[in-house]
C-alpha positions as CSV (number, residue, x, y, z in Angstrom):
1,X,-111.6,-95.4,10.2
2,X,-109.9,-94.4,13.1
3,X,-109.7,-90.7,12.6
4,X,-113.4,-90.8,12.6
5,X,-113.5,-91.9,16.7
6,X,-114.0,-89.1,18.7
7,X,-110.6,-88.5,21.1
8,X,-112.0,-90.3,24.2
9,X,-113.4,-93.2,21.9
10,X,-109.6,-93.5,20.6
11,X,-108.3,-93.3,23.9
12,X,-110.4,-96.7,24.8
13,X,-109.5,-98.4,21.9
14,X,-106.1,-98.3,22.0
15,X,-106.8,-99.3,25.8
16,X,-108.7,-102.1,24.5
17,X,-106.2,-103.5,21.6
18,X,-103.1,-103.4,23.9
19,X,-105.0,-105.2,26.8
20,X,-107.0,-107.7,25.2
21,X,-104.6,-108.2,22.5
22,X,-103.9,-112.5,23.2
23,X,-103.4,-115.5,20.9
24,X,-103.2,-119.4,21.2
25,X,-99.7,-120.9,20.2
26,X,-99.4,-121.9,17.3
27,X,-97.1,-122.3,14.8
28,X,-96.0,-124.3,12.1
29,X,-94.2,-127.5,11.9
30,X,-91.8,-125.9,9.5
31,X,-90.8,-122.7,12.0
32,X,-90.9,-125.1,15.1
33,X,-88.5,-127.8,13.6
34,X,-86.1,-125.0,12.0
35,X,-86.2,-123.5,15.5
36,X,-85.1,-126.6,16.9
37,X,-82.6,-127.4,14.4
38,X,-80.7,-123.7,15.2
39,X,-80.2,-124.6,18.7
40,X,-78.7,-128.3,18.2
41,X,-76.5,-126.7,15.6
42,X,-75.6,-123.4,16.2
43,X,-75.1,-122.8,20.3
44,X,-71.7,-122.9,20.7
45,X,-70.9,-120.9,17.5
46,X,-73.6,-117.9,18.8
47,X,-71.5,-117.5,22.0
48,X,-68.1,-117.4,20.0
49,X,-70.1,-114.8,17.8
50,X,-71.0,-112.9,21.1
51,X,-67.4,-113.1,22.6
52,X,-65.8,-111.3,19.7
53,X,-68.7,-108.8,19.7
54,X,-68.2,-107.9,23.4
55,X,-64.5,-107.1,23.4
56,X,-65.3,-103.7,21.3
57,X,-66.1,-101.2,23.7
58,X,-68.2,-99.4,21.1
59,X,-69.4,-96.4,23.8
60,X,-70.2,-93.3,22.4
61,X,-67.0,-90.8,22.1
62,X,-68.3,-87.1,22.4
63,X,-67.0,-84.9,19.4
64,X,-66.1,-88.4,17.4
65,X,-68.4,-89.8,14.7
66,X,-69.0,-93.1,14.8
67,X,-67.8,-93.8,11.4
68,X,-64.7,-92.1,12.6
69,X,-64.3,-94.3,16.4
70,X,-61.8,-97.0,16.3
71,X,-64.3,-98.9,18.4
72,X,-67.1,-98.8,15.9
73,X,-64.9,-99.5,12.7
74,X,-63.6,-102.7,14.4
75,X,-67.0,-103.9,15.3
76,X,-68.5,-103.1,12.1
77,X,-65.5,-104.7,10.7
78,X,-66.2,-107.9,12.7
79,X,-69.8,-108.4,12.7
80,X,-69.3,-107.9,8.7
81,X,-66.9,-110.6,9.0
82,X,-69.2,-113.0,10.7
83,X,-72.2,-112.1,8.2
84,X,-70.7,-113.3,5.2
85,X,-68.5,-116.3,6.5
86,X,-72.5,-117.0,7.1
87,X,-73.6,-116.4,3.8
88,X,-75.5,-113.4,4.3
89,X,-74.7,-110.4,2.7
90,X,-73.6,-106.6,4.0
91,X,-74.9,-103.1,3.7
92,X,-72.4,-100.4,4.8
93,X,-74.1,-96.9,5.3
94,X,-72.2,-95.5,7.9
95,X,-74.4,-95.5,11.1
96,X,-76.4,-97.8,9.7
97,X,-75.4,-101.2,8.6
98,X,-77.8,-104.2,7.0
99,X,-77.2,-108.1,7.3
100,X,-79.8,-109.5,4.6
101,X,-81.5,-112.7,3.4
102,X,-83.2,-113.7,0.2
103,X,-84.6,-111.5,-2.2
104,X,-88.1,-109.8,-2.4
105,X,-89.6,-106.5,-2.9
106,X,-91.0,-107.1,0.9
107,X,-89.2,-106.7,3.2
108,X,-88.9,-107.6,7.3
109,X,-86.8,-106.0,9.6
110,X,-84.9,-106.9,12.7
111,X,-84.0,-103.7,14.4
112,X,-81.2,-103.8,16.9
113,X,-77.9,-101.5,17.7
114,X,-74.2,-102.0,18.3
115,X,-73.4,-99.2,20.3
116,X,-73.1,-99.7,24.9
117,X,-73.5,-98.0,27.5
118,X,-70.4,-96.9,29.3
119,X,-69.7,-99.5,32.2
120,X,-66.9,-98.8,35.0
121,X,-64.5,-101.6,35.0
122,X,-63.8,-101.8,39.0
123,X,-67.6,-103.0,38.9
124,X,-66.9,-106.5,37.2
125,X,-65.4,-109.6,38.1
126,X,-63.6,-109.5,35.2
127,X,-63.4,-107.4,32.4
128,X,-66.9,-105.8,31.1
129,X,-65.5,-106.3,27.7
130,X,-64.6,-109.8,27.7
131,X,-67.6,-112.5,27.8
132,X,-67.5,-114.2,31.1
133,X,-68.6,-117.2,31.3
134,X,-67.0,-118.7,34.5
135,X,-67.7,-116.2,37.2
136,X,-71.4,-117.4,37.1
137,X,-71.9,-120.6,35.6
138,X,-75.2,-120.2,33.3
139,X,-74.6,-116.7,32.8
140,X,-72.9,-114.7,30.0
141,X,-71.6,-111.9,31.7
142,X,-70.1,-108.6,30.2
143,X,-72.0,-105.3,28.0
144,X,-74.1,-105.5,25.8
145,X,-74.7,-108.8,26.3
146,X,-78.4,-108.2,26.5
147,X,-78.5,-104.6,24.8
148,X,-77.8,-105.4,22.3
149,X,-74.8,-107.6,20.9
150,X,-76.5,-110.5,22.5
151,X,-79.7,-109.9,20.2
152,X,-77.6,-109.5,16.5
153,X,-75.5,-112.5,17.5
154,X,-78.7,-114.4,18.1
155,X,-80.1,-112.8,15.4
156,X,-77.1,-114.0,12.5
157,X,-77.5,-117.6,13.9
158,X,-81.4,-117.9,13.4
159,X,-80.6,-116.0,9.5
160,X,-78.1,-118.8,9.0
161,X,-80.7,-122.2,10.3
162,X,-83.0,-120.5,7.6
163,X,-80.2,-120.6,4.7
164,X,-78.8,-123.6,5.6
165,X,-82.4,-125.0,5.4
166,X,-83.0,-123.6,2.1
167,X,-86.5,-122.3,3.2
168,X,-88.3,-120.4,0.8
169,X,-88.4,-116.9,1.5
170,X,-91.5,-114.4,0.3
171,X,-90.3,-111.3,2.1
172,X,-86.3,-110.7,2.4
173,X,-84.8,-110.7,5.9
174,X,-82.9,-107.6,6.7
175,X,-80.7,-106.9,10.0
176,X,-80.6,-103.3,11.1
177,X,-77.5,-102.8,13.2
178,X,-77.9,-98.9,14.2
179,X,-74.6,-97.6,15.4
180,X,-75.7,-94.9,17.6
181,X,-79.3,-96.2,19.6
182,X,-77.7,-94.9,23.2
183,X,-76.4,-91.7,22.4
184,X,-77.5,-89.4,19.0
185,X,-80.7,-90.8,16.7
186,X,-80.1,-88.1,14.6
187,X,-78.4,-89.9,11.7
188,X,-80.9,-92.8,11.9
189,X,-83.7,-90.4,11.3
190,X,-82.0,-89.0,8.4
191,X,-81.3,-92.5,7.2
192,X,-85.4,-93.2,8.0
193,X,-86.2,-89.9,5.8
194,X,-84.2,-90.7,2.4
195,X,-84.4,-94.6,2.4
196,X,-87.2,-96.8,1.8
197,X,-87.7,-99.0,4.8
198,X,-89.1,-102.6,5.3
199,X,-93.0,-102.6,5.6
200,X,-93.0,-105.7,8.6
201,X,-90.6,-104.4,11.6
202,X,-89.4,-106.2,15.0
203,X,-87.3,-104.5,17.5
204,X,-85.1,-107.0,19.4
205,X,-83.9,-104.4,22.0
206,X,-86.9,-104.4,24.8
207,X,-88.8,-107.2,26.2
208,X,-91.7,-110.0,25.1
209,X,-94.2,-110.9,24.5
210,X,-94.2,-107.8,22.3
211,X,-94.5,-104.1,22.9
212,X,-96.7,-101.6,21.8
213,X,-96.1,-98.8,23.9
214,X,-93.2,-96.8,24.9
215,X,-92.9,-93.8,27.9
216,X,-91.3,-90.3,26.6
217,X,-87.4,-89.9,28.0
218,X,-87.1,-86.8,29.4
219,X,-84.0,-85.1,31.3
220,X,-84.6,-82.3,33.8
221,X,-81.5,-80.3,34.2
222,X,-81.0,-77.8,37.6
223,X,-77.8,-76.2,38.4
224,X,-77.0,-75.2,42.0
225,X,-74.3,-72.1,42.6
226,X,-71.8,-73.1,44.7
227,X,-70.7,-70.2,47.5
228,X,-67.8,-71.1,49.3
229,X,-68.6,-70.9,53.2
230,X,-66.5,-69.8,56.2
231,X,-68.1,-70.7,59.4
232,X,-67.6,-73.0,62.5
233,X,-71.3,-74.6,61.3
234,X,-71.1,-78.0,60.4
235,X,-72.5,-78.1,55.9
236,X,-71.8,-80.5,53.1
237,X,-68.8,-79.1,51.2
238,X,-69.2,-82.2,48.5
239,X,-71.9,-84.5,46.9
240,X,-71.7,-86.9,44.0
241,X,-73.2,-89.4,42.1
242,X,-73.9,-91.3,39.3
243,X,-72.6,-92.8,36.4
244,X,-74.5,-91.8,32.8
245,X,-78.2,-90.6,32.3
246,X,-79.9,-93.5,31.7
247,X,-78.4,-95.4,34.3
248,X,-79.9,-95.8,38.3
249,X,-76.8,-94.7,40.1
250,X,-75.2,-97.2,42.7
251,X,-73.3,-94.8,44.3
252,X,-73.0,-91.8,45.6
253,X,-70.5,-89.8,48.4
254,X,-70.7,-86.8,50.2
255,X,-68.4,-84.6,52.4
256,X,-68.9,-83.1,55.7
257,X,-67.4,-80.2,57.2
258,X,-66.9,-78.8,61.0
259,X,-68.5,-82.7,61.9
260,X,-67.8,-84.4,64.9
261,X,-68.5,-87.7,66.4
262,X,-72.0,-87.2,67.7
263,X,-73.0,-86.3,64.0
264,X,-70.8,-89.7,63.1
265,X,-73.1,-91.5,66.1
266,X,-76.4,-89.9,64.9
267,X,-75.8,-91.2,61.5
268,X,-74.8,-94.4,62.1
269,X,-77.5,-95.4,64.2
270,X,-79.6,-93.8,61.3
271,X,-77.8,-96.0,58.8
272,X,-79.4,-99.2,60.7
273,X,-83.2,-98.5,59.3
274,X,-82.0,-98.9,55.6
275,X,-82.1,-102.0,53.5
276,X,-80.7,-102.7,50.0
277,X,-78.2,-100.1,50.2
278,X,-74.6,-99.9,52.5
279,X,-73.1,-96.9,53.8
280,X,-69.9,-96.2,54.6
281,X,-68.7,-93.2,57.2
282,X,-65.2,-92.3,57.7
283,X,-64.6,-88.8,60.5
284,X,-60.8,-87.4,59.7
285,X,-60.2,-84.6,62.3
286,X,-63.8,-82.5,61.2
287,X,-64.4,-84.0,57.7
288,X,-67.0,-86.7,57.6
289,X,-66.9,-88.5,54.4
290,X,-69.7,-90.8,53.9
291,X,-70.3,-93.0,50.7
292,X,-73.2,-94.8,50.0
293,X,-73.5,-97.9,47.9
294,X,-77.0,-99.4,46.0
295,X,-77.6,-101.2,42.9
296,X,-77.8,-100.1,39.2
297,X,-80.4,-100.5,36.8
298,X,-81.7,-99.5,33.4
299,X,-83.5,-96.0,34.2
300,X,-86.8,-97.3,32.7
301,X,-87.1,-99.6,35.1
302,X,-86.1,-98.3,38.6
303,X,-87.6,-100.5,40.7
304,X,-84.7,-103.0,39.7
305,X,-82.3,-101.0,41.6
306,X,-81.1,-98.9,44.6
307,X,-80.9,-95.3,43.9
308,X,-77.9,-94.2,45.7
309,X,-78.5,-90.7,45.3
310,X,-81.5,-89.9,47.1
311,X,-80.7,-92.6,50.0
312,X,-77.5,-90.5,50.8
313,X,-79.4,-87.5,50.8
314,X,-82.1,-88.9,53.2
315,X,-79.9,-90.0,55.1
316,X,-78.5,-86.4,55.7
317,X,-82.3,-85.5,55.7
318,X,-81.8,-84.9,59.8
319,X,-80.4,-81.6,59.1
320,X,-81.1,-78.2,57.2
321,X,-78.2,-77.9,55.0
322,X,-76.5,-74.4,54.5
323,X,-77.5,-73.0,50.8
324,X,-74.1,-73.1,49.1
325,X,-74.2,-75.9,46.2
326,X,-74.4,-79.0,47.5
327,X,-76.5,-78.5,50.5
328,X,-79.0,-77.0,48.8
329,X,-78.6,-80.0,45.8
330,X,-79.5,-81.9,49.3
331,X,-82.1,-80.0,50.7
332,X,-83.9,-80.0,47.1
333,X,-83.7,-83.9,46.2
334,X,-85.4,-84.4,50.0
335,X,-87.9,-82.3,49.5
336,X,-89.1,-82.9,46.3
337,X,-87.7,-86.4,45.1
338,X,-87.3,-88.4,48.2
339,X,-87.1,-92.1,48.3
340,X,-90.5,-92.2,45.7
341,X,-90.4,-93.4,42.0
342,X,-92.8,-91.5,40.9
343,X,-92.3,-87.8,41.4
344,X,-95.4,-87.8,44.1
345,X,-93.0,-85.0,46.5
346,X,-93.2,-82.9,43.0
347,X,-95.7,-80.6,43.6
348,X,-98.8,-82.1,41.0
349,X,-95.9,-83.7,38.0
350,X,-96.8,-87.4,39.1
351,X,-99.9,-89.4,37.7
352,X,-100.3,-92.1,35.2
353,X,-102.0,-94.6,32.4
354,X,-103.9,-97.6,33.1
355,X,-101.8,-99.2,30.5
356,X,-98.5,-97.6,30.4
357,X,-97.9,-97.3,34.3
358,X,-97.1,-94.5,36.2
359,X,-94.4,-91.6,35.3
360,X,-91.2,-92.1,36.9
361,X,-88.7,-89.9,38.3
362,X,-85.0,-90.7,39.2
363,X,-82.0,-88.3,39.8
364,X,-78.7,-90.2,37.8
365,X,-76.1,-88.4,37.5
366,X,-75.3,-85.2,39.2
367,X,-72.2,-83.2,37.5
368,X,-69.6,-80.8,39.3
369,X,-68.7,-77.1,37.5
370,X,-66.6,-74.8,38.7
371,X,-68.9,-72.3,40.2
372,X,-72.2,-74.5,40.1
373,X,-73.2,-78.6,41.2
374,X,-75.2,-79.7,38.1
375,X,-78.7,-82.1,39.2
376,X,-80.2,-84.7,36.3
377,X,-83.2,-85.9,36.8
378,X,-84.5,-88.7,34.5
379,X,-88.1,-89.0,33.9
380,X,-89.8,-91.4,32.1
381,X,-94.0,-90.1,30.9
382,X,-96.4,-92.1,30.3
383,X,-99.5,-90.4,27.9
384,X,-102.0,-88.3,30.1
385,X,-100.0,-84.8,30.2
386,X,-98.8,-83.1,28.0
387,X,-95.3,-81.4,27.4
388,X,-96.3,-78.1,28.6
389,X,-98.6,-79.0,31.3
390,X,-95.6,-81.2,32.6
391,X,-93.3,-78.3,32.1
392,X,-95.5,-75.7,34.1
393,X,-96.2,-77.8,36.8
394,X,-92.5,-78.1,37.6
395,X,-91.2,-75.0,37.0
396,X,-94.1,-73.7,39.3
397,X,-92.8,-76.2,42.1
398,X,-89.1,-74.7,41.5
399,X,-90.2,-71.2,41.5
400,X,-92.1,-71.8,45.2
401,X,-89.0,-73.6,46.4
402,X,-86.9,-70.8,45.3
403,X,-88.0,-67.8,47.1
404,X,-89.1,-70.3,50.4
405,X,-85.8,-71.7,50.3
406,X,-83.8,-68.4,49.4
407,X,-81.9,-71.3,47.1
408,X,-80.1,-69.6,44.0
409,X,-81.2,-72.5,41.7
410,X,-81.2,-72.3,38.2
411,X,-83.5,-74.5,35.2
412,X,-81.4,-75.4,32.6
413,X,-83.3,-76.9,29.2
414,X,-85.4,-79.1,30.5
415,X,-85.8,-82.5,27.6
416,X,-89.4,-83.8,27.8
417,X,-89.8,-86.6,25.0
418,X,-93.1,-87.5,23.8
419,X,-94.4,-91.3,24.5
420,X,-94.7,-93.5,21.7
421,X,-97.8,-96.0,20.9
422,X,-98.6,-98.6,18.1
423,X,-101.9,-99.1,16.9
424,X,-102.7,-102.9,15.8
425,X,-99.9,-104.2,13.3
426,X,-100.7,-107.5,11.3
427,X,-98.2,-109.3,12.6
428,X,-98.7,-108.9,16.5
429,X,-100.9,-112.3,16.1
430,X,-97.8,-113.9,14.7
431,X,-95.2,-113.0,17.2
432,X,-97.4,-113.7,20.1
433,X,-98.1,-117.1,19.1
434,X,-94.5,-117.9,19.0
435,X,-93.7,-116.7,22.1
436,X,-96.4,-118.2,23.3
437,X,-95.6,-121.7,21.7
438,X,-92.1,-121.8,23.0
439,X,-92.2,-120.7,26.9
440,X,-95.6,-122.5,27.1
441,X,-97.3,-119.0,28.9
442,X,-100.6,-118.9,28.1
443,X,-102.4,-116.0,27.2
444,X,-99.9,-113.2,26.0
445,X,-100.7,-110.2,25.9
446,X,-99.0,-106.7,24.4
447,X,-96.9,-104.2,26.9
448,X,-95.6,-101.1,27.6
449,X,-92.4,-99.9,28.8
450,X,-90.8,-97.3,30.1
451,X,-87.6,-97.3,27.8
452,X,-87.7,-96.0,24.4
453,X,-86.0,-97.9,21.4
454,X,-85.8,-97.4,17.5
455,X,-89.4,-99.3,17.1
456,X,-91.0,-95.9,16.7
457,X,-89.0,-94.7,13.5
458,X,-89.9,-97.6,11.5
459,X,-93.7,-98.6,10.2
460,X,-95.2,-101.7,11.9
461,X,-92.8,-101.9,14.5
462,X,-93.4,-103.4,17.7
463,X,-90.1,-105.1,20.2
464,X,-89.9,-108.5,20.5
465,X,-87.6,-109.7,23.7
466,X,-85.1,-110.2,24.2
467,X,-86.0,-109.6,28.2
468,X,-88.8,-112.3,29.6
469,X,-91.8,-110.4,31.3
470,X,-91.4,-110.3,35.0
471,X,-87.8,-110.6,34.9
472,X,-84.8,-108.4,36.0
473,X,-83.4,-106.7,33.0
474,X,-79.9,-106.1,33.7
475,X,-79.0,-103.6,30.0
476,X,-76.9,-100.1,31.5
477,X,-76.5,-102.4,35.0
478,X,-73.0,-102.7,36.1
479,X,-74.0,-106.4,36.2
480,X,-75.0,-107.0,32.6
481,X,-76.1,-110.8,31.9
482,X,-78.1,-113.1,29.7
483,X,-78.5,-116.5,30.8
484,X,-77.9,-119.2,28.3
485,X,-81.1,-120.8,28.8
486,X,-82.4,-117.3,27.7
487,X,-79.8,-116.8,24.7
488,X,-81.2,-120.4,23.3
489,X,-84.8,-119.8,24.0
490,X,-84.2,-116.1,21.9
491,X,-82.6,-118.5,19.2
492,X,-85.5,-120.6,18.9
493,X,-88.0,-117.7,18.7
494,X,-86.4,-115.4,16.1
495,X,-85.9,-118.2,13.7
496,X,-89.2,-118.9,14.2
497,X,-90.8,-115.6,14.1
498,X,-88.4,-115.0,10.8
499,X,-89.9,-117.8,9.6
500,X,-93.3,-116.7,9.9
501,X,-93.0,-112.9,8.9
502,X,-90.8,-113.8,6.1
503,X,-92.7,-116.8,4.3
């Protein structure tokens, strides 16, 4: 039926199923009191299960497969552990591993991943791989403690108040854990291609009520040739930042040549009209090293931090830096990033959806080479553009900037990824009305967001928390937290929602 609507009466109906799509709470006795029954019981037992999850540092190694990490063997080695001491059984298949329950040629799937996000230790109270539980009373503290070890142990617990329950089961309950989510989906699509996969899915890696929509991640990759400079002028010899792609940097430091203290004066006094963000200046003899310090985030969502990147560079915005590397890495990011989100410097790149937001555009990480500064800029595309309408529209800015600028800038592969949107699934009426019956908000209604997660490999997929709407979501921060009142209100509504999808 819907290949028959013409493009522009497609366009409005997806606009109209992911706007209007709301339901009244309800749910049934049997769900709710099972629910209930996982919390009284199982608490304490879900934070011991998240404890030993947290201690594996189970980061990406580059040139090491997962199935050969240390890391990844013990955690698959442990979470195996904890799934049959629960009664549920194991699936091995390398990247892939499956925590089932029941029987059934239906199936429903929890999607989730073991895998982090690197964090930098110096950045945490204590440890980032140990749970912390004191630093901040009401907060478990440490990675991957809301993406996405938080979510498996939460969802073991709600598999286990089902068994112990003995509720009958019509579909059987299986637990992806994907090995892999944050670095190379490669083996997951293979897996996707060759195996038969549940028909009902749930992601438990984004945010409720329940997604539907998804931006494209793109990377855009310019290298800057450094030229060594011999002059009494005063130019940035150094500038740094960030931590991993998908991560809004909190800091970033640069280093000043042939400065002296009315430059120091100038910039201090600059320094003063910022907030959110701290700087630091330091003038040795003629070297002026200033460091700049703002607040991570996930990448999809950068209005949840402080870019330190493009702060430091408007701050050194007062000046026309000499062309050699990292002056013109400085000159570039000022005049065609700046202190926006959404790429609106960028010659005619920026624009967006009425339902998926606008595009956004965040430099994260900027890499040093031996003869050239390296600039990644993380974008995040809403539908509207296409790939190559995208792609023109910045390499024409470049190219202009170029031969103004006399910059020797080069374009390395530029990574534009395509966004992702579900039509109507059957079961978006269920999960709605459990979320809705548990935090009491009225009204729910599908999103979008600007991460991407595993949801769009499998059929019927849409994610399912575990972020509340509205709220700061702290995965790839180097402040990584879920509240316990949030870990038992996730409890409650995935044994609930298995419930549902399952009898």
């Amino acid at each position: 039926m819907l290949k028959k609507l013409p493009a522009l009466s497609l366009s409005l109906f997806f606009t109209f199923c992911f706007t209007q799509l709301s339901y009244a709470a309800t749910v049934s006795s049997l769900a709710d009191q099972t629910a209930q029954y996982a919390v009284d019981t199982y608490q304490q037992a879900m934070v011991d299960s998240l404890a030993k999850f947290v201690i594996h540092n189970t980061v990406a190694t580059e040139g090491l497969s997962a199935n050969d990490n240390p890391a990844h063997i013990a955690f698959k080695k442990e979470l195996k552990q904890q799934a049959l001491a629960l009664g549920l059984d194991f699936q091995d298949h390398g990247y892939i591993v499956i925590v089932g329950l029941g029987q059934g040629k239906e199936r429903v799937g929890i999607i989730t991943h073991g895998d982090i996000q690197p964090a930098n230790p110096s950045k945490w109270q204590k440890s980032p791989f140990e749970l912390d539980l004191t630093s901040e009373p009401g907060k478990l503290i440490g990675r991957g403690t809301e993406d996405d070890k938080g979510p498996i142990s939460t969802a073991l617990y709600a598999m286990k108040a089902i068994k112990d329950k003995n509720i009958k089961l019509n579909k059987r309950i299986e637990l992806y854990v994907y090995m892999a989510e944050e670095s190379d989906w490669a083996p997951l699509q293979e897996y996707v291609k060759n195996n038969t996969l549940p028909q009902t899915n749930i992601t438990i890696d984004s945010e409720y009520p329940i997604v539907t929509a998804e931006k494209g991640y793109g990377t855009l990759k310019f290298a800057f040739k450094k030229q060594k400079l011999s002059t009494i002028e005063t130019y940035i010899s150094h500038f740094e930042g960030g931590y991993f792609g998908s991560q809004i940097p909190e800091d970033a430091k640069a280093v000043i040549e042939n400065a002296d203290i009315s430059l120091l004066q100038n910039l201090m006094h600059k320094v003063q009209k910022y907030s959110g963000i701290s700087f630091d200046l330091e003038l040795k003899g003629t070297t002026l090293t200033i460091s700049a310090l703002g607040k991570s985030a996930h990448s999809s969502k950068p209005a949840d931090g402080v870019n330190a990147i493009p702060y430091l560079a408007d701050l050194l915005s007062g000046t026309r830096w000499r062309n050699n590397g990292a002056g013109t890495l400085v000159n570039f990011i000022n005049d065609n990033i700046g202190l926006g989100l959404e790429g609106k410097k960028f010659g005619d790149i920026a624009y967006r959806d009425d339902f998926m937001g606008p595009m956004t555009v965040s430099p994260t990480v900027i890499k040093q080479h031996d003869d050239n500064i390296e600039l990644n800029i993380n974008i995040r595309r809403p539908r509207g553009k296409t790939a190559n309408q995208l792609r023109a529209e910045i390499n024409s800015v470049v190219a202009t900037w170029k031969l103004t600028n006399m910059a020797k800038l080069v374009e390395l592969d530029h990574h534009i990824g395509d966004p992702w949107i579900q039509g109507d699934v059957p079961h978006a009426k269920t999960l709605l009305s459990v979320f809705s019956h548990f935090t009491g908000i009225k009204n729910a209604q599908a999103v979008a967001i600007g991460g991407g997660t595993n949801s769009r490999l499998f059929p019927n997929a849409v994610s399912f928390g575990p972020s509340m709407p509205n709220t700061e979501y702290t995965g790839h921060s180097e402040h990584e937290f879920i509240t316990m009142k949030q870990f038992i209100l996730n409890l409650k509504m995935y044994t609930a929602a298995m419930i549902e999808l399952a009898r």
